[in-house]
N, CA, C and O atoms as CSV, one atom per row, in Angstrom:
chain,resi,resn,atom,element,x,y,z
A,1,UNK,N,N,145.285,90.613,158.401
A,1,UNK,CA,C,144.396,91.347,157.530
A,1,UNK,C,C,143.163,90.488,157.265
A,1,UNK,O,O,143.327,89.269,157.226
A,2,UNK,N,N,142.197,90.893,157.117
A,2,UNK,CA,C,140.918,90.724,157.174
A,2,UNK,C,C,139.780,91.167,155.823
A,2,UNK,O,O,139.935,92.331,155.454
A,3,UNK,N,N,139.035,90.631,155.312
A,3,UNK,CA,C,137.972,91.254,154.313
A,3,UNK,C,C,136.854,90.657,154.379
A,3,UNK,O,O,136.779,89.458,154.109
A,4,UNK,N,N,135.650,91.468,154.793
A,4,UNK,CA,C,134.589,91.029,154.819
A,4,UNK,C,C,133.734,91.224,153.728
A,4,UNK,O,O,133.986,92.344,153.283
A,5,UNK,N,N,132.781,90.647,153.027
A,5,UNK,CA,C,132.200,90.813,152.028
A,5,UNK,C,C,130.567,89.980,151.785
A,5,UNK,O,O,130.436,88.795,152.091
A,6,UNK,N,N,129.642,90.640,151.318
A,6,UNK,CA,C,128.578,90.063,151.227
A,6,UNK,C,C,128.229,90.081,149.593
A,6,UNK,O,O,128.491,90.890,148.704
A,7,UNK,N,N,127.430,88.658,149.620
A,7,UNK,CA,C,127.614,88.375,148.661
A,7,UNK,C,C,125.818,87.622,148.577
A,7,UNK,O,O,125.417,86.555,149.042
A,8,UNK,N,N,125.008,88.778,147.736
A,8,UNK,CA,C,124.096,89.089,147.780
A,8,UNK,C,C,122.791,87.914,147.057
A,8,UNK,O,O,121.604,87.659,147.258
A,9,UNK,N,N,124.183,87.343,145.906
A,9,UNK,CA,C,123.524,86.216,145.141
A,9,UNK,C,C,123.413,85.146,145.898
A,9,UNK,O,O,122.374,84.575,145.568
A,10,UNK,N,N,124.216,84.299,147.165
A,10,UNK,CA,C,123.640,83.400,147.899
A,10,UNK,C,C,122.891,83.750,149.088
A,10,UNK,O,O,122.235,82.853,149.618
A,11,UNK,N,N,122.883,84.959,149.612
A,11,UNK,CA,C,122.435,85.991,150.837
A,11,UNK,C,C,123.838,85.316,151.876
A,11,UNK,O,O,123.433,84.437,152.637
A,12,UNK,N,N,124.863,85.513,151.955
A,12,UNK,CA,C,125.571,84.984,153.069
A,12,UNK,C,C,126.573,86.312,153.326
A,12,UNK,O,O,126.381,87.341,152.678
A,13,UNK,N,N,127.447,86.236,154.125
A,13,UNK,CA,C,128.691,87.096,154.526
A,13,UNK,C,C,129.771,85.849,154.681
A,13,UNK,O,O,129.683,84.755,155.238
A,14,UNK,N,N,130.961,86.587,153.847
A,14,UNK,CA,C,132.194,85.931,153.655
A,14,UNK,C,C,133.417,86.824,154.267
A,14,UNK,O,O,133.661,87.986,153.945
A,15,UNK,N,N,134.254,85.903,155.377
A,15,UNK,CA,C,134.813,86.560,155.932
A,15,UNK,C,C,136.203,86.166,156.009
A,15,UNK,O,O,136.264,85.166,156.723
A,16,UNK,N,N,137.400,86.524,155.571
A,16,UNK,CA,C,138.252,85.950,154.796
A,16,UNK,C,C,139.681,86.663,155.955
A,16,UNK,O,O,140.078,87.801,156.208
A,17,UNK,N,N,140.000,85.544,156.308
A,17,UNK,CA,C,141.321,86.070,157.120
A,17,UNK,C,C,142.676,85.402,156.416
A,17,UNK,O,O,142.919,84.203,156.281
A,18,UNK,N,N,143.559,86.652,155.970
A,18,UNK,CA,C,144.070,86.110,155.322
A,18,UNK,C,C,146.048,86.081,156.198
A,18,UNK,O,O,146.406,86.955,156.987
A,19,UNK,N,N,147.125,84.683,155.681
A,19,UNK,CA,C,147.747,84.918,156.258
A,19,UNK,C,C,148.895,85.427,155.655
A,19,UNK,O,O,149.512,84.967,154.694
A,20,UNK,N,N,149.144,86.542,156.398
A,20,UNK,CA,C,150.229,87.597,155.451
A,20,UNK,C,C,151.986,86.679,155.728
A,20,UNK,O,O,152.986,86.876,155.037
A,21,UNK,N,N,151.884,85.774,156.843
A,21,UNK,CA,C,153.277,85.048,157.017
A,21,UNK,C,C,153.583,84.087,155.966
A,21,UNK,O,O,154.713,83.609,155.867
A,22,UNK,N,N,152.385,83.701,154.970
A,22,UNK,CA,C,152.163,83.044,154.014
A,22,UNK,C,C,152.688,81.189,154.163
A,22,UNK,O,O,153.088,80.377,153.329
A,23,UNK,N,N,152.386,81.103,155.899
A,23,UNK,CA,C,152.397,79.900,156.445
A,23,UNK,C,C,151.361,78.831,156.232
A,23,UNK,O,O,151.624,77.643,156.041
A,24,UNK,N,N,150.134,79.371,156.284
A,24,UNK,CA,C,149.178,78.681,155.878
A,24,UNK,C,C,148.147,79.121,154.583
A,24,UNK,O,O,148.642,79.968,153.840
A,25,UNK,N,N,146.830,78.668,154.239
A,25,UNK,CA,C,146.308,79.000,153.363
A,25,UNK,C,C,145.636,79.820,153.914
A,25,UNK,O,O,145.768,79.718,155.134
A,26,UNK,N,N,144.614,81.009,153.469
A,26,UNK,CA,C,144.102,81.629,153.945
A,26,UNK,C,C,142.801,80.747,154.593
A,26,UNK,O,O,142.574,79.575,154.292
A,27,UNK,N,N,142.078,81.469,155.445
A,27,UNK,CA,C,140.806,80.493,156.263
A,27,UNK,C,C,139.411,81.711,155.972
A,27,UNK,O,O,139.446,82.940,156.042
A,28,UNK,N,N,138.557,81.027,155.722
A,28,UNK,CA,C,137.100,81.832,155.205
A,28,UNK,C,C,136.342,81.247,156.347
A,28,UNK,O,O,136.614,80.200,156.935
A,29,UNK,N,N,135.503,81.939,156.546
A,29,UNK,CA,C,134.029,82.204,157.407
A,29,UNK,C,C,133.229,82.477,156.774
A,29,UNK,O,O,133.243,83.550,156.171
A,30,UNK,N,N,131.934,81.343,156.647
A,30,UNK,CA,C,130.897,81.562,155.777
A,30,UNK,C,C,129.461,81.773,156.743
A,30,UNK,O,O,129.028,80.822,157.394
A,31,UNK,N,N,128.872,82.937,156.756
A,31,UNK,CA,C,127.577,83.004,158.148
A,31,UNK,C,C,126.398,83.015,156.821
A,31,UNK,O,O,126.354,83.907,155.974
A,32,UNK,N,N,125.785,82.218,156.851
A,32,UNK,CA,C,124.508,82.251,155.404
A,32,UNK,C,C,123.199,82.843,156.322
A,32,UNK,O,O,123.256,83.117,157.521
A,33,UNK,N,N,122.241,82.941,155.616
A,33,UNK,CA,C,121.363,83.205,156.303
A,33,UNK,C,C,120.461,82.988,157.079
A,33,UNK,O,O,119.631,83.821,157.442
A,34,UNK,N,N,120.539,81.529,157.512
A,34,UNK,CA,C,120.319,80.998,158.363
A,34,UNK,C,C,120.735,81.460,159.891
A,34,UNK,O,O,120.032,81.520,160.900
A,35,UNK,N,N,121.899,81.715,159.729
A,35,UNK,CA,C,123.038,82.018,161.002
A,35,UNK,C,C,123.671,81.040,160.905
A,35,UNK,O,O,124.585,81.122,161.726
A,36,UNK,N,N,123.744,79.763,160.145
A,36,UNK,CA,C,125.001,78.102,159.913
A,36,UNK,C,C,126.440,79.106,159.434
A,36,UNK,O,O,126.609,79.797,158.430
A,37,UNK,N,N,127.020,78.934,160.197
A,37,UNK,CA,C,128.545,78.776,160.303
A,37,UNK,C,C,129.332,78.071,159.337
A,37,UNK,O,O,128.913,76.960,159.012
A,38,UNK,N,N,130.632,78.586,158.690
A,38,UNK,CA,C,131.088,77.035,158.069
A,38,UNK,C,C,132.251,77.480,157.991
A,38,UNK,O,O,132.031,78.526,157.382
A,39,UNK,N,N,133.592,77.445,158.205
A,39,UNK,CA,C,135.102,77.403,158.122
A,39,UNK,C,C,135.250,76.514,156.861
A,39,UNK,O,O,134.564,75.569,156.472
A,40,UNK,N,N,136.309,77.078,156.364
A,40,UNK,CA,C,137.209,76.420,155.087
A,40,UNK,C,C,137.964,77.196,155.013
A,40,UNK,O,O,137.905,78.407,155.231
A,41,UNK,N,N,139.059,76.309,154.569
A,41,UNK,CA,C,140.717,76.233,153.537
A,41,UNK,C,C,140.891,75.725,152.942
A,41,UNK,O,O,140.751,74.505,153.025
A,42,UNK,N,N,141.319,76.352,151.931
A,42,UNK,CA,C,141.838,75.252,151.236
A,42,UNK,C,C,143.053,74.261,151.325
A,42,UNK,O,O,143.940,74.371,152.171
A,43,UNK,N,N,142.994,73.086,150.172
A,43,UNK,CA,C,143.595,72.096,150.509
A,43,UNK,C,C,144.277,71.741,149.331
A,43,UNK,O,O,143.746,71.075,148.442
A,44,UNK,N,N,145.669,72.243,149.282
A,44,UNK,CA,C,146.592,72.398,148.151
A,44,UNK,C,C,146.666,70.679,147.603
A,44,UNK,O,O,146.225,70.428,146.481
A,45,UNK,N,N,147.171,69.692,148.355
A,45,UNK,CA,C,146.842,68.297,148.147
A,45,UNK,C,C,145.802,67.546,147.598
A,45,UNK,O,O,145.807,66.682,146.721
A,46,UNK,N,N,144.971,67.997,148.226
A,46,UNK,CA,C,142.951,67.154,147.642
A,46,UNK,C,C,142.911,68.641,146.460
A,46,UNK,O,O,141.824,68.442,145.917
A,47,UNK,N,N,143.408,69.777,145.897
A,47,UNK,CA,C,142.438,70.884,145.265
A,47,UNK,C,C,141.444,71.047,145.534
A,47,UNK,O,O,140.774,70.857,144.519
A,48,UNK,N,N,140.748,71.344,146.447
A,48,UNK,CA,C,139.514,71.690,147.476
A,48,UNK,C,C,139.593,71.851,148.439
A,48,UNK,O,O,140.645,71.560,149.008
A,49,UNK,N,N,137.933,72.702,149.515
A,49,UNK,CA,C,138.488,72.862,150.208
A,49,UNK,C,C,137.864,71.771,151.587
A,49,UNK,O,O,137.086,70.823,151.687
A,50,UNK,N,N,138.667,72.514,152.416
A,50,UNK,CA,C,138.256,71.350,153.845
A,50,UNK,C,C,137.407,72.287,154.586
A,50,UNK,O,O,137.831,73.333,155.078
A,51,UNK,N,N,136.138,71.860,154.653
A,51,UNK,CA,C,135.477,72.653,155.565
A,51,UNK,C,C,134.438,71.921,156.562
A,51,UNK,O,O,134.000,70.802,156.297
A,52,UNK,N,N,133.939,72.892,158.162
A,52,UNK,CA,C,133.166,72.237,158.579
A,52,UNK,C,C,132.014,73.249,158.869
A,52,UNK,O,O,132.114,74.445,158.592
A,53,UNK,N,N,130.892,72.677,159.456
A,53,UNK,CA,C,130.175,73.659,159.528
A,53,UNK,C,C,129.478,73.305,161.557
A,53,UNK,O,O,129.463,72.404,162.396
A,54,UNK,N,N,129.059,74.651,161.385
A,54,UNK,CA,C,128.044,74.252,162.929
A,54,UNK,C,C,127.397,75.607,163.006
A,54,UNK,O,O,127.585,76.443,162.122
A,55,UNK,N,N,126.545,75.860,164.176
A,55,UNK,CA,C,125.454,77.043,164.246
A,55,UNK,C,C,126.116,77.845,164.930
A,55,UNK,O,O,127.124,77.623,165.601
A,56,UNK,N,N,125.397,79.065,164.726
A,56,UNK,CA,C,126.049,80.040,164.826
A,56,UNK,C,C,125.802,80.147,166.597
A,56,UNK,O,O,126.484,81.000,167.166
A,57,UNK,N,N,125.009,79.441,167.313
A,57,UNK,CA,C,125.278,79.544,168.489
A,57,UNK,C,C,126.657,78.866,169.385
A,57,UNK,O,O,127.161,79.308,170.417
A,58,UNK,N,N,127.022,77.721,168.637
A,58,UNK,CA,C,128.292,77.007,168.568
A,58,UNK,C,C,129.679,77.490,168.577
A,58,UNK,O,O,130.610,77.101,169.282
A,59,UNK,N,N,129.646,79.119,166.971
A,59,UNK,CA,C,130.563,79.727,166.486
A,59,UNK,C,C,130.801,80.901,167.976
A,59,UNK,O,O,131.871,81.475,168.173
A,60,UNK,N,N,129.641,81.053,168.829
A,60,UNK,CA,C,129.428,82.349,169.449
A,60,UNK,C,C,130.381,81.829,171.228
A,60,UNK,O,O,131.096,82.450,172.014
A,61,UNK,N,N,129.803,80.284,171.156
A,61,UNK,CA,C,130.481,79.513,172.447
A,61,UNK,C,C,132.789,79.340,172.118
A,61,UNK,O,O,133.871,79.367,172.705
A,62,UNK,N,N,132.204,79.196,170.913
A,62,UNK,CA,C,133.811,78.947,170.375
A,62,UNK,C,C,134.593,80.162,170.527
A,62,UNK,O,O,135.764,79.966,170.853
A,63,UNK,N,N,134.160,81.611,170.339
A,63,UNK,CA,C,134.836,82.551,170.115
A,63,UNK,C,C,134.935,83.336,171.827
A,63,UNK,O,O,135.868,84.043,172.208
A,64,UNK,N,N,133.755,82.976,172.605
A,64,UNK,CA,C,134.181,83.152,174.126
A,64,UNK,C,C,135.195,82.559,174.900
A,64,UNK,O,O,135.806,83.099,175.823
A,65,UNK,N,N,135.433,80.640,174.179
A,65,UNK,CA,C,136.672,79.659,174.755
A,65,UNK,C,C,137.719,80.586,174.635
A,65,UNK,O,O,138.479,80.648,175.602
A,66,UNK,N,N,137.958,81.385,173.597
A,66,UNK,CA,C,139.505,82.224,173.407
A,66,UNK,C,C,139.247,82.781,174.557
A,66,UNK,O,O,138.049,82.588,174.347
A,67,UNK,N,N,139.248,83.036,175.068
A,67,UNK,CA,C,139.255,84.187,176.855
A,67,UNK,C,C,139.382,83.194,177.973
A,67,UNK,O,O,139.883,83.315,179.091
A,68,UNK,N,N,138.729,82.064,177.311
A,68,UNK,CA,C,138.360,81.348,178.880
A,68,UNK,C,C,140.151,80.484,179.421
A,68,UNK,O,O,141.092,80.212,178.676
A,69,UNK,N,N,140.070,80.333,180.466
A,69,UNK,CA,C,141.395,79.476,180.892
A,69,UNK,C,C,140.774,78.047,180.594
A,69,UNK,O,O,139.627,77.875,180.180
A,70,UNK,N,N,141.656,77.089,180.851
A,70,UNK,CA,C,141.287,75.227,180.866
A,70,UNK,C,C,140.045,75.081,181.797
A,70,UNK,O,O,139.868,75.763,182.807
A,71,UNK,N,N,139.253,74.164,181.365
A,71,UNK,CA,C,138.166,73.918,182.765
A,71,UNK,C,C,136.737,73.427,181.430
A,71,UNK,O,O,136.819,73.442,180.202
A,72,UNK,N,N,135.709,73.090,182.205
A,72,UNK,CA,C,134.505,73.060,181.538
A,72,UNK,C,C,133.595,73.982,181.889
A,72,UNK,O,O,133.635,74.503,183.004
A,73,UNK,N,N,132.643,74.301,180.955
A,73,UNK,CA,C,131.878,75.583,181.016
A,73,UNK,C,C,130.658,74.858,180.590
A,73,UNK,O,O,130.609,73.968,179.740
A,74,UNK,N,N,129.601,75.384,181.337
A,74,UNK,CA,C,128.078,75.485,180.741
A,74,UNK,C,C,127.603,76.844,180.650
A,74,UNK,O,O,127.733,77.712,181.512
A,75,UNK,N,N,127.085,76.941,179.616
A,75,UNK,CA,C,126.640,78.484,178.885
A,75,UNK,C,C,125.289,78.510,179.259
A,75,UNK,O,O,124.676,77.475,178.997
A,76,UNK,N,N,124.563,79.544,179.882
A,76,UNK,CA,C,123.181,79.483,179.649
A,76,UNK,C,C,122.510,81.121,178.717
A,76,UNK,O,O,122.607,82.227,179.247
A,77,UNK,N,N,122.122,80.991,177.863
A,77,UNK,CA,C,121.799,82.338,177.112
A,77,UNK,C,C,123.363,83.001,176.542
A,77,UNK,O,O,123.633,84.201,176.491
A,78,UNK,N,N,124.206,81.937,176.173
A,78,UNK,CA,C,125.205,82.453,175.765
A,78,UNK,C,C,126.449,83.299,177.111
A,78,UNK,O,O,127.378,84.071,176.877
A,79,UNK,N,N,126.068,82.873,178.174
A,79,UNK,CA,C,127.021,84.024,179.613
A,79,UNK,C,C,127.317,82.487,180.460
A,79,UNK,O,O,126.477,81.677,180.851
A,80,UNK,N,N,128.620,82.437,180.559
A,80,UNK,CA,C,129.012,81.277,181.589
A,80,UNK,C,C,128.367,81.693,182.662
A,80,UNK,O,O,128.102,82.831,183.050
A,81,UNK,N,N,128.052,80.228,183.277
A,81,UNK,CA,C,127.269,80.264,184.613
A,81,UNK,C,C,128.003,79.459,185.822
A,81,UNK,O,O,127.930,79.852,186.986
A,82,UNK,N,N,128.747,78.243,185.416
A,82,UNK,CA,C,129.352,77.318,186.193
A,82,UNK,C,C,131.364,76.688,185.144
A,82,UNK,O,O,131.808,76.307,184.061
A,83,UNK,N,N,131.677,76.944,186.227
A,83,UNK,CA,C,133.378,76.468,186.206
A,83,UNK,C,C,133.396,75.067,186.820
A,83,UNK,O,O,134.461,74.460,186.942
């Protein structure tokens, strides 16, 4: 399950996947308006959360790796070009 939500007072979209096996903490997706990326969970141990961030061209290469098999890839305009 999933909830997306914008949240108008920082201009960003918050995107909240949550885990119903209640194995882990839930994990957020923060896209601001920039297009900067940022993952967090929280962190029951520290009470905060752990997050990292990178661009949203980064988030766009990361979410194509799910498809790809093992190997190295160079992206050009975002479309693999070389295996």
């Amino acid at each position: 399950m999933i909830t997306i939500e914008e949240d108008e007072h920082f201009n960003e979209t918050l995107v909240t996947i949550l885990d119903t096996t209640e194995t882990y903490e839930d994990v957020q997706l923060i896209v601001d308006a920039q297009g900067d990326v940022f993952l967090r969970q929280w962190d029951e141990q520290n009470n905060n959360f752990m997050a990292i961030g990178f661009t949203s061209d980064m988030y766009r290469k990361l979410m194509q790796a799910w498809d790809l098999p093992h190997g190295i890839y160079h992206f050009r305009k975002d479309v693999e070009i070389d295996t």
